[in-house]
N, C-alpha and C positions, 0 to 999 in steps of 0.2 A: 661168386665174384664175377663180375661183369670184364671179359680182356678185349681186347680190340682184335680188329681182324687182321693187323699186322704182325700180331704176337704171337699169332700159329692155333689160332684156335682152331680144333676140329671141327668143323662143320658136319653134322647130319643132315646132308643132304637128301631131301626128299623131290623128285620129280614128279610135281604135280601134274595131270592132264585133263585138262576138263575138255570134254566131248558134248559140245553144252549143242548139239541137233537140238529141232525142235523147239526151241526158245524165240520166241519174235516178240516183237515190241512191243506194247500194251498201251501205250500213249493214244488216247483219241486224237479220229484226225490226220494222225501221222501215220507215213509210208511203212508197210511190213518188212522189219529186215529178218534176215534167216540170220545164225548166228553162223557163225566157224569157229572148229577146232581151236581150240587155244592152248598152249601151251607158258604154263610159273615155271619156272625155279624159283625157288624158296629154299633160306639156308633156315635153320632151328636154332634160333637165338635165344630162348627164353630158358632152355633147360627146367622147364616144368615138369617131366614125366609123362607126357601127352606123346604118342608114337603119330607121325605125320602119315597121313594117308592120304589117295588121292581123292577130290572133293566133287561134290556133286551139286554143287551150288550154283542154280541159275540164275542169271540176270537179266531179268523182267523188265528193267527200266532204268533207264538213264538220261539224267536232264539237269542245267544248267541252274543255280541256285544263289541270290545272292551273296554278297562277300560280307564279312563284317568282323572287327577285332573289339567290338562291344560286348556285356553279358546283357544278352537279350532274352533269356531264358530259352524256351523249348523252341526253334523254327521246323522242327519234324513232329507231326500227332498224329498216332495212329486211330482209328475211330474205334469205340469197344468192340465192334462185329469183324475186324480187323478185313473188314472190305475197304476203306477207304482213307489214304496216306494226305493231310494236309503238309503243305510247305510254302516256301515261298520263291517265287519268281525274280529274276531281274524283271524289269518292263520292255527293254525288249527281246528276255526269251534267251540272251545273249553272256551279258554280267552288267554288275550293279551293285553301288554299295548302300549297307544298310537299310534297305528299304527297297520295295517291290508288292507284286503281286501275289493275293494268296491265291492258292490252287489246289483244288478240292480233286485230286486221282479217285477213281472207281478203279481198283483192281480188278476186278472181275468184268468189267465192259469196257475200261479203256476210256470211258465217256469222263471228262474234269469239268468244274466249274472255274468261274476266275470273278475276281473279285476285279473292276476301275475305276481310276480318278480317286484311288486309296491308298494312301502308302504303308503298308503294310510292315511291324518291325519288326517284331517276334512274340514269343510268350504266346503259341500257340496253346489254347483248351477249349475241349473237348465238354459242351455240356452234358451230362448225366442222357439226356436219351438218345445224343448223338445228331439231333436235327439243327441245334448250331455252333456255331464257333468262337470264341472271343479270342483278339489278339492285341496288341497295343499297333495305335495309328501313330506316325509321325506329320505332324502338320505344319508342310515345307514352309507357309509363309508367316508362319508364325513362331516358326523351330519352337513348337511345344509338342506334346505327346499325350495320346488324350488313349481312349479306350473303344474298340468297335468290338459289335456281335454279329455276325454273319447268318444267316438264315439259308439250308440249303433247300428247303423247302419252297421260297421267294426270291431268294439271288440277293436279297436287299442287307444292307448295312445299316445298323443302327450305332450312331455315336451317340456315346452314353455320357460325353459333355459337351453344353450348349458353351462353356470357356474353358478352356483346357488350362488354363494358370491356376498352378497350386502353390506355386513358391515365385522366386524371384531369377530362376535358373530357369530351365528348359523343364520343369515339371514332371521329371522322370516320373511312370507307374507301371506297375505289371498288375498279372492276374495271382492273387491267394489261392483260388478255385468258384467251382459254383458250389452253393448251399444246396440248390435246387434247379431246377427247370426254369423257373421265372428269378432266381435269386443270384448275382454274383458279385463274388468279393474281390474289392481291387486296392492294391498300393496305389497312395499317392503321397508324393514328398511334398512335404507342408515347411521345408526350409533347409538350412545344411546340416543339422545334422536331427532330422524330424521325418519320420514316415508314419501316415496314419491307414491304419484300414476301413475302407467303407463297404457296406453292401449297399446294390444295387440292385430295387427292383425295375424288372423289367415290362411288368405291367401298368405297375401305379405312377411308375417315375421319381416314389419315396428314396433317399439318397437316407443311411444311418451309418453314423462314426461311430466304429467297433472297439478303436482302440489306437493309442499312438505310440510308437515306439523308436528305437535309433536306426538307422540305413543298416550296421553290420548285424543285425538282428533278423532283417527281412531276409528272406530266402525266395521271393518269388519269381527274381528273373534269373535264379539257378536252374540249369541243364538237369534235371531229372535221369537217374539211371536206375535200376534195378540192384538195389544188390541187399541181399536175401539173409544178410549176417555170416555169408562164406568170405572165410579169406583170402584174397587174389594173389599171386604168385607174384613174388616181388619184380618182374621183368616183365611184367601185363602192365599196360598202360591202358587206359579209357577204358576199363572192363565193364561190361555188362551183361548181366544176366538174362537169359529168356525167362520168360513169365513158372515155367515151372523147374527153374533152376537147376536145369540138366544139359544146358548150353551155353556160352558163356561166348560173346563176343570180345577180342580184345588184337589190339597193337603191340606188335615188337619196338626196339629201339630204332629199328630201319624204316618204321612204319608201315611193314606189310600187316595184313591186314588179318586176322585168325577166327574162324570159329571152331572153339573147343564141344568136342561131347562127353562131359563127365558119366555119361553112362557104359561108355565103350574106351574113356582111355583116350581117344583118339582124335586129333584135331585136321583141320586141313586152311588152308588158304584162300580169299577170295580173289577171284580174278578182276581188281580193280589198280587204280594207280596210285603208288605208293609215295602220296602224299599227307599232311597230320590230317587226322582224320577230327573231327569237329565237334560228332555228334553222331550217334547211334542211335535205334528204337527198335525196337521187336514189337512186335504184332502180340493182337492180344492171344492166337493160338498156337504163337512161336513157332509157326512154318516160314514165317516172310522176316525179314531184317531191313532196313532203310539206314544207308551208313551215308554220311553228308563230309564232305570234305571242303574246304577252302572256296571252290567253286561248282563243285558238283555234287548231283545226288547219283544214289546208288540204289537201288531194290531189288534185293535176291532171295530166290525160292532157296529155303539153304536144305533140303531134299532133291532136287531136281526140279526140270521143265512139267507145267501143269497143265 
């Protein structure tokens, strides 16, 4: 049973200390900062059975993320070779809502791509070989919502409609996934209460209606999480699993921030700001985390500085 902290809960207090040396920036471009000493306190709210120890999680990156109270599906993709974090931008780098810049991080060089003159909304995927990107565009002077593919190979965008009206509304669409390398599947709302799926190819420009179904049916501009058939501990919020299900990111009720390691029992704290967190992604080798909050991203080696 959940009590409040004026009702005398015990607290198991854990003093976190991350001693995060040797951690600098990773952002191309941008200035090297050294980190410092940091010191959480963190109280144990969840009564899990997880014993709190102090964490070794560093933070690699951090940067400023559009806002949005829309379901726009995925705005964090990690790339399969888990070298490279898509997200999205305000435009000016600042804040910004619903819409901004994508921004293709190289973790391992620091070097990003950036996507202009696009407005970017979410529903970020990952083609199958990883060389491009689709995400939904919004097109300010027509407030419709159309479909781009990103090429990191060329920098170039390809919108994959010459009319972005599919209904008599704003033409909401997300991405289903790709078939293939040249093939992908997209929602588009064909009226109030009507979504159809199309594939799209990408060479021939063939457009084929897969199928039509009702808006609470579709799932494509749902947040994607991990989660492996374990059941989350009823005082875990936004839990997500790493790719080999022996870590398990998740939020207390105060919104601090937890990674658990179901191998050792043992959980610790990130040292981020304890605001709702939005959205999570694990890397596909489960050493890196990308946690998105209201306004900002977050990307932590959750073993240590690398």
């Amino acid at each position: 049973m959940k009590k409040s902290l004026g009702s005398g809960l015990r607290f198991l207090l854990g003093i976190l200390v991350w001693l995060l040396t040797a951690c600098t920036s990773v952002a191309g471009g941008e200035q090297v900062v050294e980190s410092t000493p940091t010191a959480l306190f963190a109280a144990d709210l969840t009564n899990d059975g997880l014993t709190v120890v102090a964490g070794q999680a560093c933070l690699l990156y951090q940067k400023a993320v559009i806002q949005t109270d829309r379901s726009m599906g995925d705005l964090l993709a990690w790339s399969k070779d888990s070298n490279k974090l898509a997200y999205i931008s305000p435009v000016n780098d600042t804040w910004g809502w619903y819409q901004g810049d994508l921004i293709i991080l190289d973790i391992l060089s620091g070097e990003t791509q950036r996507t202009k003159d696009i407005r970017v909304a979410g529903d970020l995927t990952w083609s199958p070989s990883g060389e491009q990107i689709a995400f939904v565009i919004l097109r300010p002077a027509e407030v419709q919502y159309s479909i781009g593919v990103y090429s990191l190979q060329d920098g170039k965008t390809v919108d994959l409609y010459d009319l972005a009206v599919t209904d008599e509304f704003s033409s909401l669409k997300g991405i289903v996934g790709w078939q293939s390398d040249q093939v992908i599947r997209v929602s588009e709302s064909c009226g109030a209460d009507c979504v159809r799926y199309v594939d799209h190819n990408l060479v021939s420009g063939d457009k084929t209606v897969v199928e039509e179904t009702r808006p609470g049916q579709d799932t494509s501009l749902q947040i994607i999480l991990n989660q492996p058939g374990v059941v989350p501990n009823r005082n875990w919020r936004n839990a997500n699993w790493s790719p080999d299900a022996q870590r398990v990111f998740f939020t207390d009720r105060t919104n601090v921030a937890w990674v658990g390691n179901l191998s050792s029992n043992t959980k610790s704290a990130l040292p981020m700001e304890t605001l709702p967190v939005a959205e999570s992604k694990w890397s596909a080798d489960g050493q890196l985390i990308a946690v998105r909050t209201g306004e900002n991203l977050y990307i932590f080696a959750v073993d240590g500085c690398r």
